[in-house]
N, CA, C and O atoms as CSV, one atom per row, in Angstrom:
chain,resi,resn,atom,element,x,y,z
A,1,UNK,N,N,14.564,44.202,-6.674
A,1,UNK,CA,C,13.218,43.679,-6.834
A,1,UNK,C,C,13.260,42.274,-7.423
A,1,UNK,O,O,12.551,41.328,-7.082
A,2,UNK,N,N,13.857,42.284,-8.017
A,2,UNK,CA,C,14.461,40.627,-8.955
A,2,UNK,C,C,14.439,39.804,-7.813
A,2,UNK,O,O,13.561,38.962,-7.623
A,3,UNK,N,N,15.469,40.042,-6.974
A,3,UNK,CA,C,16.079,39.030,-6.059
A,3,UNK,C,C,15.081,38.843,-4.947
A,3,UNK,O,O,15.165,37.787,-4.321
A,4,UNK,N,N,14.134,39.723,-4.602
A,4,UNK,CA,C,12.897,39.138,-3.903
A,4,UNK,C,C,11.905,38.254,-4.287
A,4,UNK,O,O,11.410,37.453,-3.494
A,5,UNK,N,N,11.505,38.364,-5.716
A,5,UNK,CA,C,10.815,37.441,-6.451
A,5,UNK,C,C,11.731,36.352,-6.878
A,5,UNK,O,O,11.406,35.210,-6.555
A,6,UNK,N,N,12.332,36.449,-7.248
A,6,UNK,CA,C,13.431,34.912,-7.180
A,6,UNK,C,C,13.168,34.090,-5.718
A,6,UNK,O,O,12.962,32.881,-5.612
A,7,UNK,N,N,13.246,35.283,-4.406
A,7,UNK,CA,C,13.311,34.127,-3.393
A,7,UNK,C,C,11.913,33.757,-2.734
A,7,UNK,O,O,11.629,33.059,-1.760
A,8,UNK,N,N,11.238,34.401,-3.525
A,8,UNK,CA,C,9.599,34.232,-3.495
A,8,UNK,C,C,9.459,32.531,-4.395
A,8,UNK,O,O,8.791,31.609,-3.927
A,9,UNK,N,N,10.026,32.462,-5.356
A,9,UNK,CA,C,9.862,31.295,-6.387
A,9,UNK,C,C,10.239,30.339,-5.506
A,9,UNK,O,O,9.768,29.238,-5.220
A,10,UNK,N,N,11.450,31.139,-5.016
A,10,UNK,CA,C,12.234,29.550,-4.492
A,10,UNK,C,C,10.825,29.025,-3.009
A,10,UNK,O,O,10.085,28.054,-3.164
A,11,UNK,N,N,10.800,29.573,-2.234
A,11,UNK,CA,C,10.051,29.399,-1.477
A,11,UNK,C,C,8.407,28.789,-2.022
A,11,UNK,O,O,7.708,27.972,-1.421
A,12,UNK,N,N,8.182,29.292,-2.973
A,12,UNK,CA,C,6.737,28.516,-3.402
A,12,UNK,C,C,7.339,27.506,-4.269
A,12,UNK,O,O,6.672,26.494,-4.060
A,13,UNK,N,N,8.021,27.304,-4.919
A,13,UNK,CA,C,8.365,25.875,-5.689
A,13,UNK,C,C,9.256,25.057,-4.621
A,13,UNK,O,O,9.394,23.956,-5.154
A,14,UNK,N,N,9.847,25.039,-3.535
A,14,UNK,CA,C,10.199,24.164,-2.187
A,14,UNK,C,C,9.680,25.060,-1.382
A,14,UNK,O,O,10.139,26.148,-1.032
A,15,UNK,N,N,8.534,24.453,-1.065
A,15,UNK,CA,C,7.942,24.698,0.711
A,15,UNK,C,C,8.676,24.526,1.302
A,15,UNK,O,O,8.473,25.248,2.278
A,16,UNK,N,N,9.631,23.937,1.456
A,16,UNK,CA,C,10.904,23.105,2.823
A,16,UNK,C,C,11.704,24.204,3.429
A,16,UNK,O,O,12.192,24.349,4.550
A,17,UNK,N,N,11.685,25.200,1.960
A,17,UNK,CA,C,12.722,26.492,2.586
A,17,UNK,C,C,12.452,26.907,3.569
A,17,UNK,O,O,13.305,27.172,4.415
A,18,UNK,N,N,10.741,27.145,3.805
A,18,UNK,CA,C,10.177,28.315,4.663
A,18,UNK,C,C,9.683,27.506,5.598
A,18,UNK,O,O,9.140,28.200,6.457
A,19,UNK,N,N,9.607,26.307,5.856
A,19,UNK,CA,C,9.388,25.739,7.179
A,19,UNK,C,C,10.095,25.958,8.560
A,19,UNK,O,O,11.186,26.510,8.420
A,20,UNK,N,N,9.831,25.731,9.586
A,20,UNK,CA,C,10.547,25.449,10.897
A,20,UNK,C,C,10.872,23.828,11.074
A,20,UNK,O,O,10.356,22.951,10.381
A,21,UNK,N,N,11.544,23.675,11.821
A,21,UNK,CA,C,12.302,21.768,12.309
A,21,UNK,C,C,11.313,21.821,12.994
A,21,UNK,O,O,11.579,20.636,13.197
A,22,UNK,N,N,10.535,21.979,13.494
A,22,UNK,CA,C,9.181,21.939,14.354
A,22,UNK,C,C,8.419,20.954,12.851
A,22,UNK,O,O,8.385,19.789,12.454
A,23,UNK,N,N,7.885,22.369,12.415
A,23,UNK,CA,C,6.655,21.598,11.283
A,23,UNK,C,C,7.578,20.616,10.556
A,23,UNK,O,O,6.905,19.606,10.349
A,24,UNK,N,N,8.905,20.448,10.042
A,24,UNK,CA,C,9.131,19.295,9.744
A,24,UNK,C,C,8.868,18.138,10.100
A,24,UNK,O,O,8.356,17.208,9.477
A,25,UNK,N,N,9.310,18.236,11.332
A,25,UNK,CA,C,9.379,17.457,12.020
A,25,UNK,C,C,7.529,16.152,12.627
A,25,UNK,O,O,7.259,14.998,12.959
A,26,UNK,N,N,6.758,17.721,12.344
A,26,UNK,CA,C,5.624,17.137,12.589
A,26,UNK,C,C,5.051,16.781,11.022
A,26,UNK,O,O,4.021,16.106,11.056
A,27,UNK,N,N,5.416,17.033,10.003
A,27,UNK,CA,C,5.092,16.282,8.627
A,27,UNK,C,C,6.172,15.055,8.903
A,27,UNK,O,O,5.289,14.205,9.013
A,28,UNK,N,N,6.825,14.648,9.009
A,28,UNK,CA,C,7.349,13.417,9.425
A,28,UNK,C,C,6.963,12.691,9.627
A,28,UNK,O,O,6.851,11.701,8.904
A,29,UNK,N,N,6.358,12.912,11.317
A,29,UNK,CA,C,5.536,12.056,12.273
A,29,UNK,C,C,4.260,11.612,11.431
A,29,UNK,O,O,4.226,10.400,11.220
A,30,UNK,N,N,3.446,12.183,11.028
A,30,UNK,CA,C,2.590,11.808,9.671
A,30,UNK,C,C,2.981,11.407,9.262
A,30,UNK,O,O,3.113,10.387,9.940
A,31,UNK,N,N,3.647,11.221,8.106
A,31,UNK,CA,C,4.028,10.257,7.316
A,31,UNK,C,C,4.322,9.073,7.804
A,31,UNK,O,O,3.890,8.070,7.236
A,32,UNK,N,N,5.138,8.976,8.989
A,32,UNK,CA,C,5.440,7.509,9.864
A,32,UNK,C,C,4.077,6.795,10.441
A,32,UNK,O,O,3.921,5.596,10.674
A,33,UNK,N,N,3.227,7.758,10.591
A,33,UNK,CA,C,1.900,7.324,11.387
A,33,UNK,C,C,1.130,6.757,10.096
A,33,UNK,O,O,0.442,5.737,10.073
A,34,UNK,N,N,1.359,7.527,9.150
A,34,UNK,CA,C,0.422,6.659,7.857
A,34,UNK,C,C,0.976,5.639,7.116
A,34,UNK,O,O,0.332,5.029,6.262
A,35,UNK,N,N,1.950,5.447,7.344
A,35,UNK,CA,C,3.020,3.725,6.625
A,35,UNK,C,C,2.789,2.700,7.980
A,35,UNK,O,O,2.526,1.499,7.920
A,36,UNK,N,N,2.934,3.389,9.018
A,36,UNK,CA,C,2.507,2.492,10.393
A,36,UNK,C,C,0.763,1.576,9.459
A,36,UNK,O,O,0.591,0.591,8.740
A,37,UNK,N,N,-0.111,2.631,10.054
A,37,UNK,CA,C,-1.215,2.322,9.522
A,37,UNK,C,C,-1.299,1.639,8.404
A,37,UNK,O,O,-2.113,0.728,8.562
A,38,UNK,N,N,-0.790,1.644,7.217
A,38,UNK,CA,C,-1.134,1.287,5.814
A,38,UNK,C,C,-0.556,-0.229,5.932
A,38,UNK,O,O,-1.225,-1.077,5.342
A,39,UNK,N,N,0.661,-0.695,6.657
A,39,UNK,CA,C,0.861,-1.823,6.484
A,39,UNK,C,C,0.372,-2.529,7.558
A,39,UNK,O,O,0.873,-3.626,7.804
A,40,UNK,N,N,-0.641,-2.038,8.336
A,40,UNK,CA,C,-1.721,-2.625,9.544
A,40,UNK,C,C,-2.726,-3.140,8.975
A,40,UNK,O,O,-3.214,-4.269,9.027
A,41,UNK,N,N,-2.989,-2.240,8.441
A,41,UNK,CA,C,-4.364,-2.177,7.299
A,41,UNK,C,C,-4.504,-3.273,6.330
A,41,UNK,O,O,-5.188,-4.296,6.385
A,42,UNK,N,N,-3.526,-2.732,5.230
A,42,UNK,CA,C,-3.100,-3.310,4.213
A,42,UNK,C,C,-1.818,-5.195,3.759
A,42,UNK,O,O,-1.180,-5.552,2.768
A,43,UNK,N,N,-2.054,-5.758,5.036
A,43,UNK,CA,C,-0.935,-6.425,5.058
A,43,UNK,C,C,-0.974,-7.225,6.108
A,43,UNK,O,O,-0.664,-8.416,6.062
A,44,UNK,N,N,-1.509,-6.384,7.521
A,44,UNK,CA,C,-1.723,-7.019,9.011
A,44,UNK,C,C,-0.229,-7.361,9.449
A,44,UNK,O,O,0.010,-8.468,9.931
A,45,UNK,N,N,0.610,-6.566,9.309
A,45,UNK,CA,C,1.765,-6.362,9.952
A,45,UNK,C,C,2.352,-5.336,10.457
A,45,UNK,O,O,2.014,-4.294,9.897
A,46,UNK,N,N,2.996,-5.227,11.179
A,46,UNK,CA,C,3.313,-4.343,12.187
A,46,UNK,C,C,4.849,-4.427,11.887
A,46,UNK,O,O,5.622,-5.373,11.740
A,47,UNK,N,N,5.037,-2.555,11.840
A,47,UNK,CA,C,6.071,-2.172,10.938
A,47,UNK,C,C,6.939,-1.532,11.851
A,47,UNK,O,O,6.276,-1.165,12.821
A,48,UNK,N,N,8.328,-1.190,11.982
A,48,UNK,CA,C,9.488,0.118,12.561
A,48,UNK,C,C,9.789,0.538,11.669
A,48,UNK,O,O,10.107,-0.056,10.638
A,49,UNK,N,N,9.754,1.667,11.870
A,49,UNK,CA,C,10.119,2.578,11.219
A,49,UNK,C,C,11.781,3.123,11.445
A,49,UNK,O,O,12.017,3.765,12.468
A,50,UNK,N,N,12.749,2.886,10.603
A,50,UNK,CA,C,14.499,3.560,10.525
A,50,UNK,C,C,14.806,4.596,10.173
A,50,UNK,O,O,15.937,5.016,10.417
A,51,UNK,N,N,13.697,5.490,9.343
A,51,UNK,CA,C,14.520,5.871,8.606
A,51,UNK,C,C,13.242,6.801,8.195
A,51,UNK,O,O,12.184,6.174,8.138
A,52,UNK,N,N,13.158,8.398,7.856
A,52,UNK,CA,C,12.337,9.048,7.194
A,52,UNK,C,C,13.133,10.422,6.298
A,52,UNK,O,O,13.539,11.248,7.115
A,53,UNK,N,N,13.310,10.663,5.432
A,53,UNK,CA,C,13.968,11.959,4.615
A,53,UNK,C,C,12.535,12.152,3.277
A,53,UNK,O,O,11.862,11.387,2.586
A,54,UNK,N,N,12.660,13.797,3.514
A,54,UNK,CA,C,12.246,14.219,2.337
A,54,UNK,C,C,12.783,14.318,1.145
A,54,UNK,O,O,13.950,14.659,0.947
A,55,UNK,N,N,11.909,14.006,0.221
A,55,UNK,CA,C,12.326,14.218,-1.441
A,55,UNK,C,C,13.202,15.354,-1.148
A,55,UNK,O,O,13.323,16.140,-0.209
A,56,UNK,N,N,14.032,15.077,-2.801
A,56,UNK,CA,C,14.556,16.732,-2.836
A,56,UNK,C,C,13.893,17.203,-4.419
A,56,UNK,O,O,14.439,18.034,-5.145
A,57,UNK,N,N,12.912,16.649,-4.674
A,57,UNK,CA,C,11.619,16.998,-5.595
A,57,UNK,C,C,10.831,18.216,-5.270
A,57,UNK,O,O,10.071,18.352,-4.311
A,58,UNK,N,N,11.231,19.449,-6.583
A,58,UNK,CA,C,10.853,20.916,-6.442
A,58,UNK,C,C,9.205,20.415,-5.901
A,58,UNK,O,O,8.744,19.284,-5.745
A,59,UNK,N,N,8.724,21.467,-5.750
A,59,UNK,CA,C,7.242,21.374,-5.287
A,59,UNK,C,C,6.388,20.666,-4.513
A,59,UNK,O,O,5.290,20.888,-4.002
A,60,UNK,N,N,7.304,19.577,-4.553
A,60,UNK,CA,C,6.094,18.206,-3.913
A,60,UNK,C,C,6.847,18.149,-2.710
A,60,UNK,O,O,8.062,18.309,-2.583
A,61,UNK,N,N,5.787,17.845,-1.628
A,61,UNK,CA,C,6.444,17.486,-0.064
A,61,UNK,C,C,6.120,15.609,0.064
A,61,UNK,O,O,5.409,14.917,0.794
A,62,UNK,N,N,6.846,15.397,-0.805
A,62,UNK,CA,C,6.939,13.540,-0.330
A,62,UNK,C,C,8.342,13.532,-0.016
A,62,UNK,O,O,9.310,14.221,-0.337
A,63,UNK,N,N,8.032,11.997,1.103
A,63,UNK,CA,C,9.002,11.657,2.307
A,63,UNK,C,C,9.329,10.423,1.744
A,63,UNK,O,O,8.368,9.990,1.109
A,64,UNK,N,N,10.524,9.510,1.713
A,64,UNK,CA,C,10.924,8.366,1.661
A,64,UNK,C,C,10.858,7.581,3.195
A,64,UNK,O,O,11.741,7.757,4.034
A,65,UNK,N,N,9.855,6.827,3.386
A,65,UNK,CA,C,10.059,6.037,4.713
A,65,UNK,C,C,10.711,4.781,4.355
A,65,UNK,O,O,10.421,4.107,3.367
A,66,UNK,N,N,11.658,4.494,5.265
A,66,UNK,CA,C,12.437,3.389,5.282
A,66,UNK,C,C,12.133,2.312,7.040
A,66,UNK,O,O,12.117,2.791,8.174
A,67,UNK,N,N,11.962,1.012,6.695
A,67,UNK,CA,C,11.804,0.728,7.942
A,67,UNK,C,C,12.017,-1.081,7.770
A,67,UNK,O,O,12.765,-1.655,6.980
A,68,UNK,N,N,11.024,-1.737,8.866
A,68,UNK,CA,C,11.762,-3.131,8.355
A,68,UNK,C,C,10.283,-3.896,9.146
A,68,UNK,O,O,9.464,-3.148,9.679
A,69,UNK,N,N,10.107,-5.122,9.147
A,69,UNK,CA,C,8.859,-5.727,9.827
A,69,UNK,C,C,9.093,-5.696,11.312
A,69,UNK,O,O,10.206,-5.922,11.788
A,70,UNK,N,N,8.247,-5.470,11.893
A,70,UNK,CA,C,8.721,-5.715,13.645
A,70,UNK,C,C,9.708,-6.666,14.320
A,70,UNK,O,O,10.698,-6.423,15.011
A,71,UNK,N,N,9.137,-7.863,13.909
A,71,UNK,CA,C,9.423,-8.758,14.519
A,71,UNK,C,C,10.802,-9.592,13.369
A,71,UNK,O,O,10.904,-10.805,13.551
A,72,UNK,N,N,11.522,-9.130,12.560
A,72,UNK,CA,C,12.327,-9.488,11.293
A,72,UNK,C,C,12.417,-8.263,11.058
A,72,UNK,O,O,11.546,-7.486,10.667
A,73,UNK,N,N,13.680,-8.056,11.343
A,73,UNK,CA,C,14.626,-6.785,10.539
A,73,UNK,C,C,15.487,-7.230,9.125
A,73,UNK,O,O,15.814,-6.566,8.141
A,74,UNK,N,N,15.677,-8.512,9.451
A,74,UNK,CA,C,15.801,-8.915,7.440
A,74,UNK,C,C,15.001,-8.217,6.870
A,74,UNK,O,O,15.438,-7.371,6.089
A,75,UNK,N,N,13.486,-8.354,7.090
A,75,UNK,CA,C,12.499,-7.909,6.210
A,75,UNK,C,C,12.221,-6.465,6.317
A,75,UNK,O,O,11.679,-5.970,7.305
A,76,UNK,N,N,12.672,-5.676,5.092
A,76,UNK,CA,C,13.637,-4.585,5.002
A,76,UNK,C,C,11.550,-3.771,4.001
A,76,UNK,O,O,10.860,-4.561,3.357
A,77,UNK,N,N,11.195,-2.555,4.148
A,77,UNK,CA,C,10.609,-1.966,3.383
A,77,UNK,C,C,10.528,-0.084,2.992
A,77,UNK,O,O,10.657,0.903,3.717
A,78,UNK,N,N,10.306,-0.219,1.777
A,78,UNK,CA,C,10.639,1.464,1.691
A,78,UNK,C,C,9.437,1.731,1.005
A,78,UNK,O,O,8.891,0.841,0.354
A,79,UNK,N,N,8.868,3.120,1.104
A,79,UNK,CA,C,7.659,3.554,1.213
A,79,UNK,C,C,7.714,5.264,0.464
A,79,UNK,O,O,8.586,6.005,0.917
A,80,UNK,N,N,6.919,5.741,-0.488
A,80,UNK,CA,C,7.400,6.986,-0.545
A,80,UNK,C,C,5.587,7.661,-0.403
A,80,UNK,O,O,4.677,7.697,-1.231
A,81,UNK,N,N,5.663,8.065,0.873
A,81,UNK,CA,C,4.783,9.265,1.201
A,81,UNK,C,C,4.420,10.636,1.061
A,81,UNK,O,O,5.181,11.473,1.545
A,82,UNK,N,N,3.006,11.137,0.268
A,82,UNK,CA,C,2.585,12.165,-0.441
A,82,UNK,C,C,2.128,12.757,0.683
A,82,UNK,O,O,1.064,12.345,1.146
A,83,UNK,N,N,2.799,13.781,1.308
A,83,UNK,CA,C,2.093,15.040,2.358
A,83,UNK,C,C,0.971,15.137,2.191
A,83,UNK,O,O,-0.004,14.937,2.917
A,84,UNK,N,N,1.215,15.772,0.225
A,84,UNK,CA,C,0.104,16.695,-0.140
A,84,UNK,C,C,-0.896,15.936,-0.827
A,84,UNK,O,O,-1.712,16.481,-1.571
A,85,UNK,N,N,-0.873,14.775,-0.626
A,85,UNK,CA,C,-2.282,13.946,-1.163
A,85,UNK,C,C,-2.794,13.303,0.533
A,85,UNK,O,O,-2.669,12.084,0.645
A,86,UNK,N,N,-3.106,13.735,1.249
A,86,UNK,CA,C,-3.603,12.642,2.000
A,86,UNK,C,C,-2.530,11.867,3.186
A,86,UNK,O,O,-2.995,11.302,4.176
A,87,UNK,N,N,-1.068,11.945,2.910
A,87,UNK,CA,C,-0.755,10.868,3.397
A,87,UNK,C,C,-0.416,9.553,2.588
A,87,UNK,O,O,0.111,8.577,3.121
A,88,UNK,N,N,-0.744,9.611,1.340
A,88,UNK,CA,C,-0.839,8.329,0.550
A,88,UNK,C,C,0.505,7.783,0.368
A,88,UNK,O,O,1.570,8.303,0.036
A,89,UNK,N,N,0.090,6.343,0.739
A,89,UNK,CA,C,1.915,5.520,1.158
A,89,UNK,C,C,1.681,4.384,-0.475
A,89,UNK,O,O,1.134,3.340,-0.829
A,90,UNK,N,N,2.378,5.304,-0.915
A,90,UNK,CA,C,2.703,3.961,-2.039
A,90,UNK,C,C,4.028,3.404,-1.658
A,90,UNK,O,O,4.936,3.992,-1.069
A,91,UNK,N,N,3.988,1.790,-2.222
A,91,UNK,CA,C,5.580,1.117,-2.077
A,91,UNK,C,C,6.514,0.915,-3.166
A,91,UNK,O,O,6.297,0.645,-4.347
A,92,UNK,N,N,7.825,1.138,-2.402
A,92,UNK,CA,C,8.654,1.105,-3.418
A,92,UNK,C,C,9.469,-0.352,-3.401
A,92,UNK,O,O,9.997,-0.835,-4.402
A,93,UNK,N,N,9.470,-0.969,-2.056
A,93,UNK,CA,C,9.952,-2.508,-1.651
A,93,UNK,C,C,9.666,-2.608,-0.847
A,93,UNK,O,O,10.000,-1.890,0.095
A,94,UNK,N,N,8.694,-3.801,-0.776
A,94,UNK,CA,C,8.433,-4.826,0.861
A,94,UNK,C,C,9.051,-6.046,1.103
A,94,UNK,O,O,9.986,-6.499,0.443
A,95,UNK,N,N,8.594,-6.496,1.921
A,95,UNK,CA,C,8.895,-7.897,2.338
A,95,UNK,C,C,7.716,-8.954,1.521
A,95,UNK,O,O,7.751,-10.171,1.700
């Protein structure tokens, strides 16, 4: 009985356990679609995206986006995206 509620914890304190590469995959694509947007929005530049991994932060489903300006791949930016707020792209380095 222990060891079911243990893997009950684990599963509600990392959601990630109990996902499919499907729904990963589609919390991803969100997150890329809302750093796309935010530096459209916020900046009027147009971004690629390199690079997306999830935290390995118990509870929280935020993503590290990594990417660079379209048109200048010098110009290097990283982004850490809140699933569970919205989508909300705060920055961690831009151009």
């Amino acid at each position: 009985m222990a060891s079911c509620a243990a893997i009950k914890f684990i599963h509600t304190a990392n959601p990630l356990m109990s996902m499919t590469p499907q729904e990963k995959q589609e919390i991803k694509n969100k997150a890329n679609k809302a750093t796309i947007e935010y530096f459209k929005k916020e900046k009027n530049i147009d971004v690629t995206i390199t690079d997306t991994e999830f935290s390995s932060e118990l509870g929280g489903l935020k993503l590290f986006v990594n990417g660079y300006i379209s048109n200048d791949k010098n110009k290097t930016f990283s982004v850490v995206v809140s699933s569970t707020n919205d989508y909300e792209v705060r920055e961690l380095s831009s151009p």
